[in-house]
C-alpha positions in Angstrom: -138.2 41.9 -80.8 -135.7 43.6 -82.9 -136.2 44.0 -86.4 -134.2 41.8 -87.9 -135.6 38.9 -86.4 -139.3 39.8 -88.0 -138.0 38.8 -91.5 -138.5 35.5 -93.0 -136.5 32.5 -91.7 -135.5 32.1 -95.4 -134.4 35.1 -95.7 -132.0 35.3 -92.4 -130.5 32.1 -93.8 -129.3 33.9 -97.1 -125.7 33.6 -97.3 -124.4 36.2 -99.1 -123.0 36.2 -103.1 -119.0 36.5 -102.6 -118.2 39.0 -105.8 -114.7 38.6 -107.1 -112.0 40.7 -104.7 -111.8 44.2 -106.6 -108.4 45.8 -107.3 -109.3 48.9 -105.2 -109.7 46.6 -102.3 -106.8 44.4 -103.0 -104.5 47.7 -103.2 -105.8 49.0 -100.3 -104.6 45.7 -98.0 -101.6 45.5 -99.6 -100.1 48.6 -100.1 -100.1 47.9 -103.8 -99.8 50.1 -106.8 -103.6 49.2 -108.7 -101.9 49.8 -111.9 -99.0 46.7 -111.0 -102.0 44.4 -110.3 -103.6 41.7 -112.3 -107.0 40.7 -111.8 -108.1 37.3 -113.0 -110.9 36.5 -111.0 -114.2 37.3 -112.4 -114.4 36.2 -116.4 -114.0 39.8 -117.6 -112.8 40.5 -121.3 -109.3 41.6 -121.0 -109.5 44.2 -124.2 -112.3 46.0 -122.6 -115.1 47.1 -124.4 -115.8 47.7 -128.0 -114.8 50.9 -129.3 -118.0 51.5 -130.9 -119.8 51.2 -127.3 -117.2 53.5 -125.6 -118.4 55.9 -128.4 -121.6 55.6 -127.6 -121.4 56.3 -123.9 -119.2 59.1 -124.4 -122.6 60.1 -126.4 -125.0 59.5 -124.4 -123.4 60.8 -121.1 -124.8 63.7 -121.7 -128.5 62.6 -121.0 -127.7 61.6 -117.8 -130.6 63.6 -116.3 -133.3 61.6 -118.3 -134.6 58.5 -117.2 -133.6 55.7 -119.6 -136.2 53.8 -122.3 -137.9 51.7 -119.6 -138.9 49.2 -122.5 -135.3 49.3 -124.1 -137.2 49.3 -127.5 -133.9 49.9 -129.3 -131.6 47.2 -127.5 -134.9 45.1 -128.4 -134.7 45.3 -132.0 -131.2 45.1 -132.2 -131.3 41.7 -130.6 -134.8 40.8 -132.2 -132.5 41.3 -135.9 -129.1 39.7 -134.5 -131.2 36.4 -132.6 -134.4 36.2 -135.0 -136.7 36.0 -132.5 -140.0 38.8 -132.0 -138.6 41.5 -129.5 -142.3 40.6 -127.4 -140.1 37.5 -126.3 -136.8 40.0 -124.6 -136.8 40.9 -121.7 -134.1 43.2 -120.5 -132.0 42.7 -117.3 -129.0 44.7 -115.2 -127.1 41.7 -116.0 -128.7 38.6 -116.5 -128.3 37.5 -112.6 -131.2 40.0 -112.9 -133.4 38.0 -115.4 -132.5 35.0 -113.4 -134.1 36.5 -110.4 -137.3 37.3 -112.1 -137.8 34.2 -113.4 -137.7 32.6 -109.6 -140.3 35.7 -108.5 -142.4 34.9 -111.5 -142.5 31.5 -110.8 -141.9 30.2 -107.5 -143.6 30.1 -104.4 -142.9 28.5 -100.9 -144.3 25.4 -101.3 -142.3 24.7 -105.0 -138.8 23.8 -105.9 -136.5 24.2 -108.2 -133.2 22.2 -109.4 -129.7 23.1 -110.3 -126.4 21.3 -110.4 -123.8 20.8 -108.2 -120.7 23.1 -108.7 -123.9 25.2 -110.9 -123.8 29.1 -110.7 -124.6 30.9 -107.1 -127.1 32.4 -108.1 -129.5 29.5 -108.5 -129.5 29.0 -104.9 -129.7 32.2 -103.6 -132.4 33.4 -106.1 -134.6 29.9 -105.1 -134.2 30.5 -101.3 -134.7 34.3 -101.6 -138.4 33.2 -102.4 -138.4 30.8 -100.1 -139.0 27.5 -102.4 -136.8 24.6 -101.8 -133.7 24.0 -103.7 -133.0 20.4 -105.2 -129.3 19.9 -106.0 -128.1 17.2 -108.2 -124.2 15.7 -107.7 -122.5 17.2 -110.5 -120.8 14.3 -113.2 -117.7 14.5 -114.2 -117.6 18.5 -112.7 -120.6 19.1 -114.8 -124.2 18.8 -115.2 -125.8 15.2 -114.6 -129.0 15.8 -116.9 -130.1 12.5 -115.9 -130.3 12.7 -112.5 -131.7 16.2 -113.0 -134.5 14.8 -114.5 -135.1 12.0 -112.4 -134.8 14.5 -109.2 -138.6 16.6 -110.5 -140.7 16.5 -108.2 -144.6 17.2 -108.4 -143.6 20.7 -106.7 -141.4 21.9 -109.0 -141.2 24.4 -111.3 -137.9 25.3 -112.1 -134.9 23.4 -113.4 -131.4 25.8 -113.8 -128.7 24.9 -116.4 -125.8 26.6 -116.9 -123.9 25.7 -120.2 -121.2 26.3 -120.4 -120.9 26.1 -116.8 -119.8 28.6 -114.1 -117.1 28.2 -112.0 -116.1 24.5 -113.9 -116.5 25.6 -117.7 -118.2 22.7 -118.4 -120.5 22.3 -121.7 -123.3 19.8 -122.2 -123.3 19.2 -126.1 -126.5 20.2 -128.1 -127.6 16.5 -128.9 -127.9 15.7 -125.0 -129.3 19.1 -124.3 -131.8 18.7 -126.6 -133.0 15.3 -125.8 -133.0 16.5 -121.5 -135.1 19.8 -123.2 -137.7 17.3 -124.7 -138.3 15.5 -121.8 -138.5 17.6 -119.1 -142.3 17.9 -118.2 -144.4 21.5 -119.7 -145.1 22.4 -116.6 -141.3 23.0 -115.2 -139.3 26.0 -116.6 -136.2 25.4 -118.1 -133.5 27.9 -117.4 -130.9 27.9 -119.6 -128.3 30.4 -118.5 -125.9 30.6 -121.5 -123.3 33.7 -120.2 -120.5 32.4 -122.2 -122.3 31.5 -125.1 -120.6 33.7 -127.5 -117.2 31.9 -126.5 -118.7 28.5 -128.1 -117.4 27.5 -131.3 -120.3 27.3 -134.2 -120.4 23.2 -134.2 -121.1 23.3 -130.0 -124.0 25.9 -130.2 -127.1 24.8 -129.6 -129.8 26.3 -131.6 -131.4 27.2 -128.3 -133.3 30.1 -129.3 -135.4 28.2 -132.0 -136.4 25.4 -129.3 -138.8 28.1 -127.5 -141.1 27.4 -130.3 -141.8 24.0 -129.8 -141.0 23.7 -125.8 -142.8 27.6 -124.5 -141.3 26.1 -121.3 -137.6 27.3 -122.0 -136.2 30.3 -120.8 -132.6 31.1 -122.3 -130.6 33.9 -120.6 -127.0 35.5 -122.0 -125.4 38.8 -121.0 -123.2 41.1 -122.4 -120.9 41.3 -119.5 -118.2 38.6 -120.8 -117.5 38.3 -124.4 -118.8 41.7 -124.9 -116.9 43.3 -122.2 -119.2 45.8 -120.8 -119.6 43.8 -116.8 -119.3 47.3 -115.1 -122.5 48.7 -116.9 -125.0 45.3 -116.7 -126.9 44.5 -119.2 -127.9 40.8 -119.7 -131.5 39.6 -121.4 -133.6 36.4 -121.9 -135.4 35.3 -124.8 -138.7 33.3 -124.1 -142.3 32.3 -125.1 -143.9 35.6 -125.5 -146.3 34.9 -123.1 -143.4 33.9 -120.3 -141.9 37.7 -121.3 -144.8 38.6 -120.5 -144.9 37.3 -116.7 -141.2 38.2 -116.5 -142.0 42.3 -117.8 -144.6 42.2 -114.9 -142.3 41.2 -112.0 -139.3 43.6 -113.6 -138.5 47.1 -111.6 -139.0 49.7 -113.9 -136.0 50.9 -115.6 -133.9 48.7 -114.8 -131.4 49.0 -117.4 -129.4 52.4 -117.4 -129.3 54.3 -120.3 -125.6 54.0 -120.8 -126.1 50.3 -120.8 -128.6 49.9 -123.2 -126.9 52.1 -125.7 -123.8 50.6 -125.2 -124.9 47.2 -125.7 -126.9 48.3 -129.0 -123.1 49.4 -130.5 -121.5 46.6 -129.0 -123.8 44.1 -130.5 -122.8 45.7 -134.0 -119.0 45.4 -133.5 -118.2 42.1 -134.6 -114.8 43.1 -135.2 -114.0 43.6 -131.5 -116.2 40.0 -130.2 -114.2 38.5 -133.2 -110.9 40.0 -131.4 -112.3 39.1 -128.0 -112.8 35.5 -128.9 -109.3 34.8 -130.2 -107.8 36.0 -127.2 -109.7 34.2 -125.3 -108.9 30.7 -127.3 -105.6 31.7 -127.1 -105.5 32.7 -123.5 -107.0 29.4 -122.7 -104.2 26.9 -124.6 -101.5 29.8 -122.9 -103.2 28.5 -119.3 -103.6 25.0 -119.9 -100.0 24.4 -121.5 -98.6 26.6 -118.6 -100.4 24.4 -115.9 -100.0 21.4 -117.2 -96.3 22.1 -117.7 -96.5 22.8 -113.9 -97.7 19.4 -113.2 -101.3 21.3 -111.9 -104.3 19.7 -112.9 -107.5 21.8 -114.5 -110.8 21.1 -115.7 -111.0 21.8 -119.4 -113.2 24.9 -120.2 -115.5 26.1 -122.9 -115.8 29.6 -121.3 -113.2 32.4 -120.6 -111.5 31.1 -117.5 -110.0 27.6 -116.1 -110.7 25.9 -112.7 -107.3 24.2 -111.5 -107.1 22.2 -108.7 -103.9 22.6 -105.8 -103.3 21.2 -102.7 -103.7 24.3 -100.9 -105.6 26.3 -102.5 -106.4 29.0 -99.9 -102.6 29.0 -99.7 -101.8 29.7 -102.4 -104.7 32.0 -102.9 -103.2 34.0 -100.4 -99.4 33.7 -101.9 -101.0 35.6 -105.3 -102.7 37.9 -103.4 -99.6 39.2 -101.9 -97.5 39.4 -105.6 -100.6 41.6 -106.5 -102.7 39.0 -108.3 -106.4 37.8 -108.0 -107.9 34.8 -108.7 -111.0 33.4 -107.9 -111.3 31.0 -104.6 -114.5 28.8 -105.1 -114.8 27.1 -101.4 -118.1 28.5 -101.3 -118.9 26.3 -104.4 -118.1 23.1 -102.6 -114.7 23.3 -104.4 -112.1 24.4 -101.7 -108.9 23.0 -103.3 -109.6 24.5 -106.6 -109.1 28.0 -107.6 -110.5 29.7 -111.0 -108.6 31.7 -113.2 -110.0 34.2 -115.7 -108.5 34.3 -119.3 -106.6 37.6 -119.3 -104.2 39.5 -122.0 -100.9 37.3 -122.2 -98.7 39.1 -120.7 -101.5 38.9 -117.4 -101.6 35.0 -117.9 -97.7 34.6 -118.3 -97.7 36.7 -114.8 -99.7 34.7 -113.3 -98.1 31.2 -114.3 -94.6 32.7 -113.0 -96.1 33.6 -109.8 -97.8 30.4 -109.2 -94.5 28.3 -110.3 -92.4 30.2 -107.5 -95.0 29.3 -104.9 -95.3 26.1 -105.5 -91.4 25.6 -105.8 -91.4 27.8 -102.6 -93.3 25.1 -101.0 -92.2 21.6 -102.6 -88.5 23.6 -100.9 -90.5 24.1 -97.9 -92.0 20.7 -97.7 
């Protein structure tokens, strides 16, 4: 018997994460120029990183031979100061797909489930059945989260329930009201898992005051990253903030160091520069009325986003997928999502989303000619 076949039946099953196509890549099948193309396809902050974290690696790069601070005691009380929280309830991730995974290998078993939302991050899945529990998923409403029928779908076995808010790939947001009211009712026993990625992209009055729930309900788990707003994706660092007895479980199923010392001090500078996240936000806001006007204008229809990117929906979307690709632009195809006529588009600098709105009006006049 060859070896493959010896590993679990779960694991075999495991269809891989897609990641977003990588300019490298895209030059390489294209015969492109990587400098003429635009990449739009995987929520990225157009400006880059903060200038303070740049500093700081430059810094640092010269300890590369050291192992990093496997306890990322600084990074710690940086967020412990920014979040209020005690830095025994972080616990440090390479990106918070990382957190997200321990969480599953601290707390489920075959045997247990977990639920998660239609159209609801990748990960969720993949992370369940990589455990081997069984994954519950609800029909999304309205593109988003159907708390109700979340609730309604616990079973006896289950220990986990995901919520991404806003949500990834629709950019859907469950307001703070309803979140709190689902967070109240869902049983002590199930985790809560609320993966807020794009939080920082939330205007003050649609925040919800998530952190200070763990208090009173030990059974939430809240999970952010500084790979969006925060612009440092290609060194990933993400965290989640918990009962300090939950860290605790979560610090015992982490690999050690797993947070490179470039990333941890990066994220330490970055988290002061509230220049730059004040910068990255208003891009973003206006990146996002730049898209919807544009698409709109184009007769396209898209689901309204708090987050950094918009989800439209085209007749042919792998078509026209394909079309971008060759003008040397990438966007994000989300078949794999159950969404194969819809294609998501990342909030880049202006110039990148006025590209990409040209582009997509010549195919699409290309083809009403054709048709």
């Amino acid at each position: 018997m060859p070896l493959y076949a010896n590993a679990p039946a779960h694991i075999r099953a495991i269809t891989p994460y897609q990641p977003g196509k990588p300019i490298s890549e895209l030059a390489r099948e294209m015969g492109l120029e990587e400098a003429t193309i635009v990449k739009l396809a995987s929520n990225e902050n157009p400006l880059g990183p903060s200038p303070r974290a740049l500093a700081a690696v430059r810094e640092a790069v010269r300890d590369l031979a050291r192992y990093p601070d496997g306890g990322g005691f600084e990074l710690k009380q940086a967020l412990s100061a920014r979040l209020c929280v005690q830095p025994g309830q972080i616990v440090l991730g390479n990106g918070s797909n990382d957190v997200l995974e321990m969480v599953a290998r601290a707390f489920l078993t075959p045997g247990n489930s977990a639920v998660y939302a239609q159209y609801a991050f990748a990960v969720y899945p993949l992370a369940v059945q990589a455990v081997g529990a069984a994954g519950i998923e609800v029909p999304a409403q309205d593109w988003g989260h159907d708390l109700e029928g979340m609730l309604a779908a616990i079973r006896p076995d289950t220990r986990l329930v995901f919520i991404a808010n806003p949500n990834n790939p629709t950019g859907t947001l469950v307001d703070p009201t309803t979140l709190r009211s689902f967070v109240q009712r869902v049983p002590d026993r199930v985790g809560i898992v609320l993966d807020e990625a794009y939080f920082e992209y939330l205007p003050a009055y649609l925040r919800a005051d998530s952190l200070a729930w763990i208090h009173s309900h030990p059974n939430l788990i809240v999970t952010r990253t500084f790979s969006k707003a925060y612009g440092l994706a290609g060194l990933r660092v993400g965290y989640a903030v918990a009962h300090a007895s939950v860290a605790d479980l979560l610090n015992r199923v982490r690999q050690p160091f797993n947070v490179n010392g470039l990333g941890l001090v990066a994220a330490r500078a970055a988290l002061a520069d509230e220049d730059h996240l004040a910068r990255s936000l208003q891009v973003n806001r206006e990146g996002l009325e730049q898209l919807g006007t544009g698409l709109a204008a184009l007769g396209v229809k898209y689901i309204p986003s708090h987050a950094n990117f918009l989800t439209c929906e085209l007749e042919d979307a792998a078509s026209v997928n394909r079309a971008l690709l060759g003008r040397g632009i990438i966007v994000r195809p989300i078949a794999g999502y159950g969404l194969p006529r819809h294609l998501r588009v990342s909030v880049g600098l202006a110039a990148e989303n006025r590209r990409f709105l040209d582009a997509l009006e010549d195919i699409l006049r290309f083809d009403s000619a054709g048709s």
